[in-house]
C-alpha positions in Angstrom: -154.3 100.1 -49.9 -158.3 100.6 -50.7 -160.0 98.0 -48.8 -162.5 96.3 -50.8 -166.1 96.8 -50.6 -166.7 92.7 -49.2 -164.1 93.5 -46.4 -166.2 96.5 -45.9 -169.1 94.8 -45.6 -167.8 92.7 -42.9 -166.9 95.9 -40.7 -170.4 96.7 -40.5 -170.6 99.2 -43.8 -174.1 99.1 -45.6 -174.9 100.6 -49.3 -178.3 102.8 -48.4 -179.2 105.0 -51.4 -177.9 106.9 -54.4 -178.8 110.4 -53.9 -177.8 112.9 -56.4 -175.2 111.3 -58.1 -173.6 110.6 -54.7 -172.8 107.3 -52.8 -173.7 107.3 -49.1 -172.1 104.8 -46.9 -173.2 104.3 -43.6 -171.7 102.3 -40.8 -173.8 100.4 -38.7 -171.7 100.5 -35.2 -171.1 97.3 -32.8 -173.8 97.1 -30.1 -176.6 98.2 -31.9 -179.3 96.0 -33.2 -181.9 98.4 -34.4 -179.3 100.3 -36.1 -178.1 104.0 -35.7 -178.8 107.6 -36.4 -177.7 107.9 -40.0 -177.3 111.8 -39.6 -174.3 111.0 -37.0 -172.5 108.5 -39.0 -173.1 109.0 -42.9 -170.2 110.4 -45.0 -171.3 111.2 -48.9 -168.5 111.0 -51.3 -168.4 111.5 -55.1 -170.0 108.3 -57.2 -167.1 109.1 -59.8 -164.8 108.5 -57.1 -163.8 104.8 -57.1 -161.6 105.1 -53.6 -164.1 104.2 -50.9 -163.4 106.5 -47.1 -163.9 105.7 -43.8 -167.1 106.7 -42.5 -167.0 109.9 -40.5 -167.6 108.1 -37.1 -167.0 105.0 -36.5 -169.0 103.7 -33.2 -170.6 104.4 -30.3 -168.4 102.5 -27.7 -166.6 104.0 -25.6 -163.5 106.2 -25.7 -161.0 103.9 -26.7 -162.9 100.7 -26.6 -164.4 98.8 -29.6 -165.8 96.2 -28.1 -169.2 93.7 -27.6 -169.6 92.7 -24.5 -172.3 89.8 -24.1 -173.3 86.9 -21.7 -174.4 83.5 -22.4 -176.5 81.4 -20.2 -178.1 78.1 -19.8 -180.0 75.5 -18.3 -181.1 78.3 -16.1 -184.9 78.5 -15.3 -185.7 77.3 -12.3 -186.9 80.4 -10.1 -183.6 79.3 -7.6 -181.0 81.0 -5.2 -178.9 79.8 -8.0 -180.2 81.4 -10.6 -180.8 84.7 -9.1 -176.7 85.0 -8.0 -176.2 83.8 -11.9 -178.6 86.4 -13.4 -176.8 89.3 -10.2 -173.6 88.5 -11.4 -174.6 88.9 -15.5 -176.7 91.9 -14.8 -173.5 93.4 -13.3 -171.4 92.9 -15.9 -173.7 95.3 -18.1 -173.6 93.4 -20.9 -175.3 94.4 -24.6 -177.4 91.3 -24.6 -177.8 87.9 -22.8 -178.3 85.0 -25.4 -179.3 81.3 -23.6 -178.5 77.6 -24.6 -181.6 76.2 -23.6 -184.0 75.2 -20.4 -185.5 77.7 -20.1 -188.0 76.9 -18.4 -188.3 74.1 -15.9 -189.6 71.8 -15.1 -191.9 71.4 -18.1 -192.0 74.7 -19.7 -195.2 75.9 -18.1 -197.3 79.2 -18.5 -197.5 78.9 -15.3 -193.8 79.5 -14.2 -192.2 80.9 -17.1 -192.2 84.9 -15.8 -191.0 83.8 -12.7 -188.7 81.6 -13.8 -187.6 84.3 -16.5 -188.7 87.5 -16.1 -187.8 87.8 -12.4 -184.3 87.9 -13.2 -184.0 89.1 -16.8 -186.7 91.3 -17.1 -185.0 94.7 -17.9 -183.2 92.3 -21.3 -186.6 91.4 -22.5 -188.1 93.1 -24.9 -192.1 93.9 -25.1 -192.0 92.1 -21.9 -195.1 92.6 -20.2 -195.1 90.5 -17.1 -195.4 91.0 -13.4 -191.8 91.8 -12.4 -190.4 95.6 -13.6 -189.7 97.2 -16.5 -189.2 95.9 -20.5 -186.3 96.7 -22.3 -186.6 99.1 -25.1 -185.3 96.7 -27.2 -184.8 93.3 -28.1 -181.8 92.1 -25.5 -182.4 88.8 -24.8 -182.1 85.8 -27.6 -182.8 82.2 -25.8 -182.6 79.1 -27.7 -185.4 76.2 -27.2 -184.6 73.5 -24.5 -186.0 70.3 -24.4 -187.7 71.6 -21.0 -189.2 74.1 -23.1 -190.8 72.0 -25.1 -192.5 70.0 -22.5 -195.7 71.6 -23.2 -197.4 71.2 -26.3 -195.6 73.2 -29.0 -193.7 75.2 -26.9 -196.3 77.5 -26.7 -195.4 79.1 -23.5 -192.3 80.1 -25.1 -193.3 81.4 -28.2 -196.2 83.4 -26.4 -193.8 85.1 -23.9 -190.9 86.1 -26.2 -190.8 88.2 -29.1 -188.1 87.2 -31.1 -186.7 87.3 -35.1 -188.3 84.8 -37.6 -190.4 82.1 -36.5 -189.2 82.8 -33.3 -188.0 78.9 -32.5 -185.1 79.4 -34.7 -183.2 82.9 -36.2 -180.5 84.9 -37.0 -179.3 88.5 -35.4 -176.1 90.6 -36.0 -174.9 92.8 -33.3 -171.9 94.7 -34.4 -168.8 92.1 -35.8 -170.6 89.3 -34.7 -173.8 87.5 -36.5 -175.7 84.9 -34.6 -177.7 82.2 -35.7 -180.4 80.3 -32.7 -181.1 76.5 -33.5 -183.9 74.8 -32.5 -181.7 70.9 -31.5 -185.5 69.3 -30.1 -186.5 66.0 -31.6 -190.0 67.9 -31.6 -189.2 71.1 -33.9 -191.2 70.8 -37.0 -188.9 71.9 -39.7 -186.8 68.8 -37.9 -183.1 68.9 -36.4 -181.0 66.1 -39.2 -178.5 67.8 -41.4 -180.4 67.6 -44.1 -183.2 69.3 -42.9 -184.9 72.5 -43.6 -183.7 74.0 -40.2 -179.9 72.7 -41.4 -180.7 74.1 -45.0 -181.6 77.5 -43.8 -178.5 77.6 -41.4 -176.2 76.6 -44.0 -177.6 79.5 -46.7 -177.5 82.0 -43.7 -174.3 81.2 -42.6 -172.8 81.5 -46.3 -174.3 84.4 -46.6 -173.3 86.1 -43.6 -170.9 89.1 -43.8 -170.0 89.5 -40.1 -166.6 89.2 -39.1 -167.5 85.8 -36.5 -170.7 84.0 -37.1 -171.7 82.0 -33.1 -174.2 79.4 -33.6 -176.0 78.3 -30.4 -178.7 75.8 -29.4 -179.3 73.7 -26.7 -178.5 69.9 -27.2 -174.4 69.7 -26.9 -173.2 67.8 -30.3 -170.0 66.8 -28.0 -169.9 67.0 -24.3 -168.2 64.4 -21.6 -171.4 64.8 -19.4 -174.3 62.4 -18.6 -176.4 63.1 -21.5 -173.3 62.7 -23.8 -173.2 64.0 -27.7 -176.0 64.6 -29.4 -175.2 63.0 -32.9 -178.1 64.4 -34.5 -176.5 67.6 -34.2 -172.8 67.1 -35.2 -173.8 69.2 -38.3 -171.1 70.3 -40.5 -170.7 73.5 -38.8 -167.4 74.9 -39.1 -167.5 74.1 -43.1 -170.5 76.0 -43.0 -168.9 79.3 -41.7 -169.4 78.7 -37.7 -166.7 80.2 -35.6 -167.9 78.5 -32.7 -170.9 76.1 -31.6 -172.5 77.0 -28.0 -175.0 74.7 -26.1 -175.9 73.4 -23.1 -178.2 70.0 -22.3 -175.5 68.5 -19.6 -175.7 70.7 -16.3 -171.7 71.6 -16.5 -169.3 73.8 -18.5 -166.6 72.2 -21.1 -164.5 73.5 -24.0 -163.8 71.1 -26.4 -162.0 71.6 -29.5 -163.9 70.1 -32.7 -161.8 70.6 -35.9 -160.6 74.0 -36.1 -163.0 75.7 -33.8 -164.4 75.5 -30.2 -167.7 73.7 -29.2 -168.7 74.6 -25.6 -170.7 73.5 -23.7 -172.8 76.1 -20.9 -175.5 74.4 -18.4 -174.6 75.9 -15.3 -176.8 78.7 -15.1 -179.1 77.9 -12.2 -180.8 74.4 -12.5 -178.9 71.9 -11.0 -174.8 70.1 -11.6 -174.1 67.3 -13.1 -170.9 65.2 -12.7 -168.7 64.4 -15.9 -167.8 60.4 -17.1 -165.1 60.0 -19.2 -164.0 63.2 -21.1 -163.9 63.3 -24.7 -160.5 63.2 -26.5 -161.5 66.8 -27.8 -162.2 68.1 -24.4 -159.7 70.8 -23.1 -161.7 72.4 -19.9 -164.0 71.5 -17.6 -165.8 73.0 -14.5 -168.6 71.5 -12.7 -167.9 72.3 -9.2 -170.7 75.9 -9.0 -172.7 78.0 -11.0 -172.1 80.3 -13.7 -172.4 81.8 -17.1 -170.1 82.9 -19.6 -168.8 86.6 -20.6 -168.3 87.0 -24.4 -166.0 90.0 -25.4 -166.0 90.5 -29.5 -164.2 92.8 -31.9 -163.6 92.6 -35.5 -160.3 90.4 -34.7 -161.0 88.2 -31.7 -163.4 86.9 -29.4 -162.4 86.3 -26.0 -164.6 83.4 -23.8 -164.6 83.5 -19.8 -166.5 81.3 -17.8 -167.1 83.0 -14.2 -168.5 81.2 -11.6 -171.4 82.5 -9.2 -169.0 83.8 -7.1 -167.3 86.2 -9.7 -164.2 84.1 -10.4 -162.9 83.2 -13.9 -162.6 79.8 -14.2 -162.1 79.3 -17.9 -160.7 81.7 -20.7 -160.1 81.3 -24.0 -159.5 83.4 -27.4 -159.9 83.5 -30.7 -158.2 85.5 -33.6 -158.8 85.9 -37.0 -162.0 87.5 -37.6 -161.9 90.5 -40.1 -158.1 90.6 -40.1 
């Protein structure tokens, strides 16, 4: 059976130019952002020819692997012991890119502390990083989201100054191979406001329907449903999943949960260096929990499923759970 060119499209395929009378297809591998070297990947075929081929190769994992590895981490940014055996135990994973839920920063999103509370441990993710602790990376590897903490001083300026990031920088979207991402700004103080009706909620909608990937994440930090202190952030129980979110990430309450929300899984990640909270009364829609250490969270993506593990500080798993569906 020819595939068609939407599910294509979804596998990472982009139209580039009519050359000639020829259509060239080139495939934009997983774990790339800034794209590929056309001359190793482009297969021309006949424009006459309706039947569309497989380009001549497919990726650049490895032999016999196809997948994204990334890690997610929040409430993180404190400068502690904590955080540095979080950011060791991330680092040695190797994964593509590191995207946060929020904080950080702390305590109130200084100049002042933010390379140290940043840079010290996640340098070598940072792209055009220029401050006092080793080496940028080439590239952009590191996404964070805005935390309230982050926000503490005036316009999160701090932030904005120290990261380079897509868009206006306080929210954006990426791709990196089947997966699409989409970074929310949840603070009461972002200007374009966090109601969904706003024009933050407008441009995630139209991005999200738009979107071609096989799974679209979308992450922020203010948890729409969590069983912790702070509680759920009704403000930002958007209508995600009928938007086209496979899954909601945030952070906000210092523990880790997994909640089911509809048809898809709303988690929430703020163990990442700060300090623990305890949990009150879970949700009904709450289907793990782990406060007990730090941690972060290891993401592995193909086309087909995404796989979620929570590991604690001290390298165990403490949570899994999968996903299927994708591009099947």
């Amino acid at each position: 059976m020819i595939p068609t060119w939407s599910s294509l499209a979804k596998r990472g395929w982009q139209l580039v130019l009519p050359v000639s009378g020829l259509l060239i297809l080139a495939f934009a591998f997983p774990g790339n952002a800034s794209g590929v070297d056309l001359t190793a990947s482009v297969q021309a075929v006949p424009a006459a020819d309706h039947a569309i081929y497989l380009p001549l190769i497919m990726n650049s994992a490895p032999a016999g692997s196809d997948n994204l590895v990334f890690a997610v981490v929040g409430d993180y940014g404190s400068g502690s012991e904590h955080e540095a055996a979080v950011a060791a135990l991330v680092t040695s994973w190797g994964p593509e890119f590191i995207i946060t839920t929020g904080d950080n920063n702390y305590d109130s999103g200084s100049a002042a502390t933010i390379d140290a509370h940043i840079g010290q441990f996640y340098h070598g993710y940072i792209g055009d990083y220029s401050g006092a602790y080793g080496d940028s990376a080439a590239t952009i590897q590191f996404f964070p989201s805005l935390g309230n903490h982050d926000w503490y001083t005036s316009n999160a300026q701090p932030y904005l100054d120290y990261f380079n990031l897509p868009g206006n920088e306080r929210y954006y979207s990426f791709t990196w191979g089947p997966v699409a991402f989409f970074a929310i700004d949840s603070d009461p103080n972002e200007p374009d406001g966090v109601a969904d009706d706003s024009a933050q909620a407008a441009w995630l909608e139209d991005a999200l329907a738009s979107s071609t990937s096989c799974w679209n994440i979308v992450y922020f930090h203010h948890a729409p449903y969590s069983s912790g202190p702070h509680g759920s952030t009704a403000s930002m129980q958007w209508p995600f999943e009928a938007w086209g979110a496979d899954a909601v990430l945030a952070g906000h309450d210092h523990t880790y949960e997994r909640l089911a929300v509809g048809a898809i899984p709303y988690i929430v990640n703020g163990i990442g260096g700060k300090s623990l909270y305890s949990f009150g009364t879970p949700l009904a829609e709450s289907q793990a929990r782990y406060n007990s250490s730090y941690g972060a969270m290891r993401v592995t993506a193909n086309p087909t499923s995404l796989t979620y593990e929570l590991v604690s500080e001290d390298g165990v798993v403490r949570d899994t759970y999968s996903q299927t569906g994708g591009c099947q």
